[in-house]
MIVEXFI-895069 format. One record per residue: residue in three letters; y, x, z of N, C-alpha, C, O in turn. Coordinates in pm, whole numbers, plus 50000, padded with zeros to 5 digits. Example, Ala and Ser with C-alpha at 12.3 -4.5 7.8 and 13.67 -1.06 7.14 Angstrom:
ALA494315131950780495505123050780496705132050780496685142450846
SER497755128550708498945136750714500035129050787501145134150804
! end
This chain:
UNK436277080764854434897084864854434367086064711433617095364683
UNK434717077264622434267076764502434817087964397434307094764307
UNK436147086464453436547100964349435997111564398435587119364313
UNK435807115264533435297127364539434037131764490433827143364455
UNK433177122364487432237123464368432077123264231431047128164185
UNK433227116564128433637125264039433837133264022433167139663941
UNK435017139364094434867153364044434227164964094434567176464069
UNK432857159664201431667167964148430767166964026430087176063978
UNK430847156163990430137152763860430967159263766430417166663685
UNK432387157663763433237164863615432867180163631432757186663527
UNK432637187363769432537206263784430867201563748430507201663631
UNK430337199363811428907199363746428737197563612427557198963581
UNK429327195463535429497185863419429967205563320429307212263240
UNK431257207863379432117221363327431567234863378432237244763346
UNK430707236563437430437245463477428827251163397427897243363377
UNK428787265763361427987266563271426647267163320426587274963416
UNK424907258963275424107260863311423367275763302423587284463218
UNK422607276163390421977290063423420607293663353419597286563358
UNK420697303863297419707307463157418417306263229418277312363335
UNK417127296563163415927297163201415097303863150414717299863040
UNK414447317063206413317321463137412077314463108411067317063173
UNK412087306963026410857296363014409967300562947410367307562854
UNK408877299262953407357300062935406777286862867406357276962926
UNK406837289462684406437279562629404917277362594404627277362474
UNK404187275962662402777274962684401967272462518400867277762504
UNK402457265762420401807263662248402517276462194401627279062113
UNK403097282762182403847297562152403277308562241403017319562193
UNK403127306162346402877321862384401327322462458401027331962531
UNK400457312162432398807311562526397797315662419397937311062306
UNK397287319862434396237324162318395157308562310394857303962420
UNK394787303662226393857296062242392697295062173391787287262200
UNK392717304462066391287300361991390397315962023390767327662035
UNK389117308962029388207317662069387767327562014387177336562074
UNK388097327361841388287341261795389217352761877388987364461904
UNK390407343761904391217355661974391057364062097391537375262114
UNK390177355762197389837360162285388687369162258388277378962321
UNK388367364662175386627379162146387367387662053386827392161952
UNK388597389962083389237399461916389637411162051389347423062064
UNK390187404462114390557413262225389467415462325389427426562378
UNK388837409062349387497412862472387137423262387387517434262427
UNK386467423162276385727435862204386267449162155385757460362153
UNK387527444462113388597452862004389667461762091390027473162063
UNK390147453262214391417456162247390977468162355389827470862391
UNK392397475662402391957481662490391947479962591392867472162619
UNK391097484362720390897475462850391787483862964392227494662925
UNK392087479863102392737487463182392747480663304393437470463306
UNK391927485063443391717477263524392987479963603393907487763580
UNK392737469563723393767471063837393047463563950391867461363922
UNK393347460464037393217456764200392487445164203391487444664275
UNK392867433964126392507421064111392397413563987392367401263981
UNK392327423463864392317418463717391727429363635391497441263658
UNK391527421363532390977429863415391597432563294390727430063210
UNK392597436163236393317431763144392707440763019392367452463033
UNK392627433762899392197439662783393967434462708394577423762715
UNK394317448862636395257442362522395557452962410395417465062428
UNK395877448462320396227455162195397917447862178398467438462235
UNK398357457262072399757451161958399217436261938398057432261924
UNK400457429261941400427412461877401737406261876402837410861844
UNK401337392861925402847387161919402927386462063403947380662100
UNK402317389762136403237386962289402447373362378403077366062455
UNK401227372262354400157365462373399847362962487400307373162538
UNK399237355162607398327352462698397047345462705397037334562647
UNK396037348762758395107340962756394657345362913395177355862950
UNK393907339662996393607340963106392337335663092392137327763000
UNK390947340463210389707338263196389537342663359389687353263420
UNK389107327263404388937329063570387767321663511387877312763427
UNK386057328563589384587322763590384607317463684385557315863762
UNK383487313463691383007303263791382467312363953382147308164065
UNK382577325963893382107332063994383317339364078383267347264172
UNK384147335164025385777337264095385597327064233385827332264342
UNK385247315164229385227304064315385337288564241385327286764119
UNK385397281764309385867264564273386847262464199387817269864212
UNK386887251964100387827249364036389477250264143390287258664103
UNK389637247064192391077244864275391257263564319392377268564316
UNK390387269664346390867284464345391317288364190392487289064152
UNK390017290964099390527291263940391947286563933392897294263923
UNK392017276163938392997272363859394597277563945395667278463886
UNK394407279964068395547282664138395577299464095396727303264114
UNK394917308264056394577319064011395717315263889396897317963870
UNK394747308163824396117308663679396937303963665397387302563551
UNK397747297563809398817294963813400007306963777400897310163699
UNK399047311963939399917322864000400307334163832401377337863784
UNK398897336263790399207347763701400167341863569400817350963519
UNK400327332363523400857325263448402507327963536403197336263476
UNK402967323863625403827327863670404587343163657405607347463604
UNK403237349863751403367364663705404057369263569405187374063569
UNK403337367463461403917366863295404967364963321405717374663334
UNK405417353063339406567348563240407827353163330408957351163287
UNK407547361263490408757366763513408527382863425409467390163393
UNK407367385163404407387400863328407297399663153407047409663085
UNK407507387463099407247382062980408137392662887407417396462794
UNK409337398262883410077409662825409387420862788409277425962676
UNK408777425362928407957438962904406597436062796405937445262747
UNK406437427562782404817422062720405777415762565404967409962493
UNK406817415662519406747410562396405707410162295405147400162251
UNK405477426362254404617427962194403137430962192402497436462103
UNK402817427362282401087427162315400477416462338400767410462442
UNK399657411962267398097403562309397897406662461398197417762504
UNK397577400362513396317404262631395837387662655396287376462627
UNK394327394962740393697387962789393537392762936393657404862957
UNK393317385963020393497388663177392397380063255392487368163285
UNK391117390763287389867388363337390317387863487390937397863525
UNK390117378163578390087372863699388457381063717387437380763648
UNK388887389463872387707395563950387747385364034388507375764042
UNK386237390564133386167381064235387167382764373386987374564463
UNK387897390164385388607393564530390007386364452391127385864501
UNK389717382864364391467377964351391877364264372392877359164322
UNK390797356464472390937343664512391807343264652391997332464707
UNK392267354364701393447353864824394957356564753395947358364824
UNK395027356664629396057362264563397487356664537397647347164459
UNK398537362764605399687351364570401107361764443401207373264398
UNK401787350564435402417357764331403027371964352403187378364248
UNK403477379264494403777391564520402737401364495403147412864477
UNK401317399064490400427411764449400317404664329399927413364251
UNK400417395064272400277395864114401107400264018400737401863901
UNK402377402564064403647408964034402937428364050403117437663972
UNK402337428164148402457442064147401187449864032401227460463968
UNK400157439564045399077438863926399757440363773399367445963670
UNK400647434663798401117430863596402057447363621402057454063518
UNK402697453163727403827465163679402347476563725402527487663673
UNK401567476163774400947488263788399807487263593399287496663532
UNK399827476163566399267476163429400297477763345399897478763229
UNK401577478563359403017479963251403207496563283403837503563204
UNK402617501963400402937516563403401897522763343401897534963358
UNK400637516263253399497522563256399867525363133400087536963099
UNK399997514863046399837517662891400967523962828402077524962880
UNK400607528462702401537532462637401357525462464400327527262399
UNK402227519562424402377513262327403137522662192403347517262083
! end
């Protein structure tokens, strides 16, 4: 019994781990409030179904902005789960752009399959 659990531990052990697309939240979130009014004012805007996205050229940026008129904190914040998710499976296509991503009010039923389709119908819009 015991060896046979070695040598799942030795193949677990030899066998190569599987590449994580990770999402390093101090590297890639926008956080200071200049930046967000650089792009609210500056950048260019482009709606879709359930978002607002403003973006220009940058380093490959996120910032997200769910109001109070989205709903309750526990909707908000499940909002920027989901879209935070969203990103970082489309994080490639976005290297080089800033954005900021305005939460409407209908986007409190929203799960990650229409937020997936929100981020490629805004990747078919622009042209960089």
């Amino acid at each position: 019994m015991f060896l046979g659990e070695d040598a799942v531990k030795v193949e677990k052990a030899l066998s190569p781990q599987p590449a994580r697309n990770k999402f390093y939240r101090q590297s890639k979130m926008l956080s200071r409030k200049r930046d967000f009014k650089r792009l609210l004012f500056s950048g260019k805007k482009q709606l879709t179904q359930n978002f607002i996205f403003f973006w220009e050229k940058g380093e490959g940026r996120l910032g997200i902005i769910t109001s109070r008129k989205v709903g309750k904190a526990v909707i908000r914040n499940r909002i920027r789960r989901v879209t935070k998710e969203a990103y970082r499976y489309n994080q490639n296509r976005f290297e080089e752009i800033d954005m900021v991503i305005v939460a409407k009010k209908n986007a409190t039923d929203i799960n990650l399959k229409h937020c997936q389709k929100n981020f490629e119908n805004f990747a078919s819009g622009i042209s960089l």
